[in-house]
Residue frames as a rotation matrix with the C-alpha (Angstrom) as fourth column:
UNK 1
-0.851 -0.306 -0.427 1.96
0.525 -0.445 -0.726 -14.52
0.033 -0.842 0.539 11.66
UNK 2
0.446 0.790 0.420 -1.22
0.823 -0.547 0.154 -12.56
0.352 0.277 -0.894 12.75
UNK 3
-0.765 -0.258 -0.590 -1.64
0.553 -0.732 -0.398 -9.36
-0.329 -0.631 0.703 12.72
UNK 4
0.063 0.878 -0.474 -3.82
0.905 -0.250 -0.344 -6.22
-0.420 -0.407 -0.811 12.17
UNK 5
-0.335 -0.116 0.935 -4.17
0.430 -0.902 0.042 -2.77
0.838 0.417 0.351 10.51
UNK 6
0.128 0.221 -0.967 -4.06
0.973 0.162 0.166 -0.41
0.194 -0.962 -0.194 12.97
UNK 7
0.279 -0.291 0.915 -4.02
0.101 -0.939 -0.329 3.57
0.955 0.184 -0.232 13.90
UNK 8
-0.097 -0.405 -0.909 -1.74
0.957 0.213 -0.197 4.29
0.274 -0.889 0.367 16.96
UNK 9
0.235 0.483 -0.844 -1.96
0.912 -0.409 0.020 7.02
-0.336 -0.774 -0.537 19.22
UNK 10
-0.367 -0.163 -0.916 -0.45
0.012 -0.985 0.170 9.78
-0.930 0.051 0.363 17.11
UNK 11
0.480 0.762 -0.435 -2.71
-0.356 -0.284 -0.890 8.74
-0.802 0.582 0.135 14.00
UNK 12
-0.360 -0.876 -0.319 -0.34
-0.789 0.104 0.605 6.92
-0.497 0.470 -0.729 12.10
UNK 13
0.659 0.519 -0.544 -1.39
-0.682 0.718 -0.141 3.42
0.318 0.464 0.827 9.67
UNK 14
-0.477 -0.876 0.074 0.32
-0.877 0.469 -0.106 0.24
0.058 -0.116 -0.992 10.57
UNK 15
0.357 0.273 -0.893 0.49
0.115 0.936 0.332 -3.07
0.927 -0.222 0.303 11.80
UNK 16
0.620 0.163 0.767 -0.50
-0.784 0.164 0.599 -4.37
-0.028 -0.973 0.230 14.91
UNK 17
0.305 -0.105 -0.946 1.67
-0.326 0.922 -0.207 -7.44
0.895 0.372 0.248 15.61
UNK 18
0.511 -0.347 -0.786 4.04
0.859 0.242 0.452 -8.53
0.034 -0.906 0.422 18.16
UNK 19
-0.579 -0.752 -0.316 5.60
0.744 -0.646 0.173 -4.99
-0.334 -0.135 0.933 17.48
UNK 20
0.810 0.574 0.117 3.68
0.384 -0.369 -0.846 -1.87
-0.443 0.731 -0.520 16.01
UNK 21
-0.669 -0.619 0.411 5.22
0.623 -0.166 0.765 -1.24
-0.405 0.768 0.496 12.84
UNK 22
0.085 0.964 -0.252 3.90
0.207 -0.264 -0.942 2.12
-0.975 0.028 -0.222 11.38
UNK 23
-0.024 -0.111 0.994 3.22
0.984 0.173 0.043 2.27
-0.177 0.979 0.105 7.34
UNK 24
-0.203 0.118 0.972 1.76
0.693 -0.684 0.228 5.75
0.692 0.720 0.057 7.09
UNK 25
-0.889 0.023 0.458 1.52
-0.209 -0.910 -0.359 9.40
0.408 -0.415 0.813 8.44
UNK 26
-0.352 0.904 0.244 -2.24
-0.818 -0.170 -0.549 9.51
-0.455 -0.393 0.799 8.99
UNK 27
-0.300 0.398 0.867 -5.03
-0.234 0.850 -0.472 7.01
-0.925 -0.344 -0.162 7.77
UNK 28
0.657 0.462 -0.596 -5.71
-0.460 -0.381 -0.802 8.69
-0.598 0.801 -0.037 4.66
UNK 29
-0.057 -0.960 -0.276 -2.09
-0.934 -0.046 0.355 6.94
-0.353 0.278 -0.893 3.74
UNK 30
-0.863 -0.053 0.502 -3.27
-0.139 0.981 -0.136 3.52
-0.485 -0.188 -0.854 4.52
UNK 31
0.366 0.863 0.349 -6.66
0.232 0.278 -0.932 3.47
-0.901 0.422 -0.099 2.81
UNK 32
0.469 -0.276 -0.839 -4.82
-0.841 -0.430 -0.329 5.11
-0.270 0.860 -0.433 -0.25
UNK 33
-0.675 -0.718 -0.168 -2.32
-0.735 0.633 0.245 1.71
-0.070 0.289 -0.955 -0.13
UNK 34
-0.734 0.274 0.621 -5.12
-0.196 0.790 -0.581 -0.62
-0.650 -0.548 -0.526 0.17
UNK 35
0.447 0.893 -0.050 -7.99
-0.276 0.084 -0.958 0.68
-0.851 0.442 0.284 -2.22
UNK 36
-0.186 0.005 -0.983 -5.87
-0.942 0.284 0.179 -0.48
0.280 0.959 -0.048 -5.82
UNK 37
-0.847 -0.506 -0.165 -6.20
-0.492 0.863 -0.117 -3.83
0.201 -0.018 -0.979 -4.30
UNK 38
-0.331 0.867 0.373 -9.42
0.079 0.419 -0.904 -4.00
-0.940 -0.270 -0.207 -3.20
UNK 39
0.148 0.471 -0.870 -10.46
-0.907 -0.286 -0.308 -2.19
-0.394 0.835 0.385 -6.73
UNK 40
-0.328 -0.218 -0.919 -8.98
-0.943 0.138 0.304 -4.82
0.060 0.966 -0.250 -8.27
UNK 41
-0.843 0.503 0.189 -10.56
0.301 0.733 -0.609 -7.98
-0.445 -0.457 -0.770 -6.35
UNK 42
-0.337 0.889 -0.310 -13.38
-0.138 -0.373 -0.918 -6.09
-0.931 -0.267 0.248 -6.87
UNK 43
0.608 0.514 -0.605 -14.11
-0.626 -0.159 -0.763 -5.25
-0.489 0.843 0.225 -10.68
UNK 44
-0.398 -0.571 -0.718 -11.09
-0.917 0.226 0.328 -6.96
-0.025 0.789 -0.614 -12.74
UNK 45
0.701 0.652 0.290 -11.73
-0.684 0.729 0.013 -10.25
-0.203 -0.208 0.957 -14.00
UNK 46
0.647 -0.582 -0.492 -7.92
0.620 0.778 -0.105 -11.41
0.444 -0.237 0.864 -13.87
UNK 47
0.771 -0.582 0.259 -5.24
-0.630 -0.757 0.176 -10.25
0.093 -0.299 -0.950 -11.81
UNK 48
0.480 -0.874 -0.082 -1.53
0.604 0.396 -0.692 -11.34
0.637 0.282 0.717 -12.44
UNK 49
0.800 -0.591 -0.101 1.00
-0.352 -0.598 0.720 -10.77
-0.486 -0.541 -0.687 -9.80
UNK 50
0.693 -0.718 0.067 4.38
0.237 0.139 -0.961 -10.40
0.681 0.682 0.267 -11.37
UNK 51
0.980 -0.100 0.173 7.33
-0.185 -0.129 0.974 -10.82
-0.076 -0.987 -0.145 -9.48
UNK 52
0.373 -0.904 -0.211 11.25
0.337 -0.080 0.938 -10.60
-0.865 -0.421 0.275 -9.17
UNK 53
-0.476 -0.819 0.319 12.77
0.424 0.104 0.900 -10.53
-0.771 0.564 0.298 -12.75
UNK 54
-0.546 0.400 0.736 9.82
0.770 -0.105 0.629 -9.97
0.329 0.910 -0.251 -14.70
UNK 55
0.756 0.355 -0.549 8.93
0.525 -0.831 0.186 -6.78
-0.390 -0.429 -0.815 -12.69
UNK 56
-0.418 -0.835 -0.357 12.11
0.260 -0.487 0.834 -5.40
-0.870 0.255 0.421 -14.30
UNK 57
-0.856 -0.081 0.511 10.88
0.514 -0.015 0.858 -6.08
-0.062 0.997 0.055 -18.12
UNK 58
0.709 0.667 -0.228 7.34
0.610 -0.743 -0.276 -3.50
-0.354 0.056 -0.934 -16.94
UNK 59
-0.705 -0.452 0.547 7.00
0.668 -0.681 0.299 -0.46
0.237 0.576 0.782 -18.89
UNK 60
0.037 0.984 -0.173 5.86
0.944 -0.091 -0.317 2.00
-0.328 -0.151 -0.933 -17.55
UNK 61
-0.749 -0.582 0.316 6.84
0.660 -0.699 0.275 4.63
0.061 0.414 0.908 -20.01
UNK 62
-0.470 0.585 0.661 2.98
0.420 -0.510 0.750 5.82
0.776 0.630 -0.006 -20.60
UNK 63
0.303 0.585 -0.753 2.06
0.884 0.123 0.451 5.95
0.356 -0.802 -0.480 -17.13
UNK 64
-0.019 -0.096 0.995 2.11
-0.478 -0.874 -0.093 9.89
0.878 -0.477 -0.029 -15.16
UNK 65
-0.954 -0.284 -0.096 2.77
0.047 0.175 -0.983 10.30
0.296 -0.943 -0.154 -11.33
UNK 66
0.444 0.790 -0.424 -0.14
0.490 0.182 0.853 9.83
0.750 -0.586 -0.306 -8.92
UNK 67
-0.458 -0.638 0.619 -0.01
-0.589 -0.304 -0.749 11.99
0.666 -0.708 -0.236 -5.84
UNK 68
0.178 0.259 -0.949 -0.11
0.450 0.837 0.312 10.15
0.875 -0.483 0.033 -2.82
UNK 69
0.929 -0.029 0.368 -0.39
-0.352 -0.372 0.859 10.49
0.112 -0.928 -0.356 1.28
UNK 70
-0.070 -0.979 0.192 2.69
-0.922 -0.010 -0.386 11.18
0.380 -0.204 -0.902 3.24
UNK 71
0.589 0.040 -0.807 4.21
0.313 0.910 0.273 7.96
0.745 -0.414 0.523 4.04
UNK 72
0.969 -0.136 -0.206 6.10
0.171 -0.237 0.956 7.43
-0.179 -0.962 -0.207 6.92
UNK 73
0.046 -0.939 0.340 9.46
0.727 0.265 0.634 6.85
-0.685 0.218 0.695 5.45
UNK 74
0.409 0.007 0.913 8.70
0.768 -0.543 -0.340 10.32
0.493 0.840 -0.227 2.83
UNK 75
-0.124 -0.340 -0.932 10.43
0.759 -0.638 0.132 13.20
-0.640 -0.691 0.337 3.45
């Protein structure tokens, strides 16, 4: 399906598609979701996506919070 990253008329992040579908409060949300991924295209020299079952057996005991922009769906 295409679509687009997009900021709609009250400044929100989303997708453009056949619907807008917004992700984040302001833009600062959406570049925040976007830059570990680029970082990691960018400098790593493997990247391992880990999915359904074995996303349970992560630890992430050592890891601290990160603050983050308001998403849409925070309250």
């Amino acid at each position: 399906m295409a679509h687009s990253f997009m900021v709609g008329p009250d400044g929100a992040f989303g997708i453009g598609a056949r619907r807008w579908t917004p992700l984040h409060a302001g833009i600062d949300g959406g570049a925040e979701s976007l830059a570990p991924a680029a970082h990691a295209r960018r400098w790593a020299t493997t990247v391992t996506r880990v999915t359904r079952k074995a996303v349970d057996a992560l630890e992430f005991g050592d890891f601290g919070p990160v603050l983050e922009a308001q998403g849409v769906t925070d309250f």
